[in-house]
N, C-alpha and C positions, 0 to 999 in steps of 0.2 A: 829235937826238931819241933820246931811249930807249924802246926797244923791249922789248917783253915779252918773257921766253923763250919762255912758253907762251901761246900764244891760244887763249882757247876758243871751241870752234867757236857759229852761230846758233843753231844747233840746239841746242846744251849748256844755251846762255843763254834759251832760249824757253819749255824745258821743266822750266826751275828756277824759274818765274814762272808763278802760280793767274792767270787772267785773270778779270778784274771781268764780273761778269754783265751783260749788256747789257742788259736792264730797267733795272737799279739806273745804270746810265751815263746812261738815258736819263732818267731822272728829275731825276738830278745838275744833266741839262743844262737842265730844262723841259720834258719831253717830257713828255703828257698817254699815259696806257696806251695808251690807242683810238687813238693818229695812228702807235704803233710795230707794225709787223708782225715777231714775231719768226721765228728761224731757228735753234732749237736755242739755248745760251745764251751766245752770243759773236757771233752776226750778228742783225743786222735791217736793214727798209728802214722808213724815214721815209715816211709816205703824204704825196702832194702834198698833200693836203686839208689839211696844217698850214701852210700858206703864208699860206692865208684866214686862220689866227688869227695868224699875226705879220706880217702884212704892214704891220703900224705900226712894227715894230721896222725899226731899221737895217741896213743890209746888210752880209755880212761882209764880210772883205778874202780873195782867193785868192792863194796864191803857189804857182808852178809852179817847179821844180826841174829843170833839164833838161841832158843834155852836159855833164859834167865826167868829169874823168880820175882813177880811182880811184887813193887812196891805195896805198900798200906792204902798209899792212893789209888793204885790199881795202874801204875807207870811200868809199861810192860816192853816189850819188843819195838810195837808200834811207836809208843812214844821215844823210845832211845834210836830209833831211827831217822824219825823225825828231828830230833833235837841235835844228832850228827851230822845229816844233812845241811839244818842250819848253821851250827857251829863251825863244821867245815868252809861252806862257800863265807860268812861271814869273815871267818878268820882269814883264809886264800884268796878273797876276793876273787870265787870262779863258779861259774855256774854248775849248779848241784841238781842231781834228782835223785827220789828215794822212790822205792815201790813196795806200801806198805802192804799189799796181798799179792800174794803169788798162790795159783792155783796147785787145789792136793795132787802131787804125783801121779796117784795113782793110774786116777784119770787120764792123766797125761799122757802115762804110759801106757794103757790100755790091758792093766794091773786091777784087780779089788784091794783095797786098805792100803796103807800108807808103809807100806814095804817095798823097800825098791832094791831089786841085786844086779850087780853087775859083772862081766864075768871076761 
């Protein structure tokens, strides 16, 4: 495998990239104005209340990404999430989303550390 000499860092590659206004994404996808709550112009949340208008639609498919050993480049989770997401809608030509952080359980649960049981 050939290696790059120079790698540039996320941060280099992040902020060399204008990000798509998140209205204009949600439109893209079907998203009616009224069901996105926005957050500034690169977040939003989807209101349940859009569920009642697709609930004739099909369901998506989810894929979890989890434990793997990062590459030398440091190509880990995130990146194969990312590069799935791409690869997928590219190949199916269908709209994809990926969500590279998901908050630690624990929290969630209202648990200390990252141990979760269930019974």
């Amino acid at each position: 495998m050939l290696l790059p000499e120079i790698v540039v860092s996320d941060i280099v590659i992040s902020r060399s990239c204008t990000p798509k206004h998140i209205s204009r994404m949600a439109k893209e996808v079907g998203l009616l104005s009224d069901e996105v709550e926005l957050y500034g112009i690169s977040k939003a949340k989807v209101l349940l209340s859009t569920l009642t208008r697709l609930k004739d639609q099909p369901d998506g498919k989810y894929v979890v990404v989890t434990g793997i050993t990062p590459t030398p480049l440091g190509e880990g989770k995130s990146t194969t999430t990312i590069g799935l997401a791409q690869a997928i809608g590219a190949h199916l030509d269908i709209n994809v989303f990926a969500c590279v952080r998901q908050p630690s359980q624990g929290p969630t649960f209202g648990i200390k550390g990252n141990l979760f049981f269930s019974s």
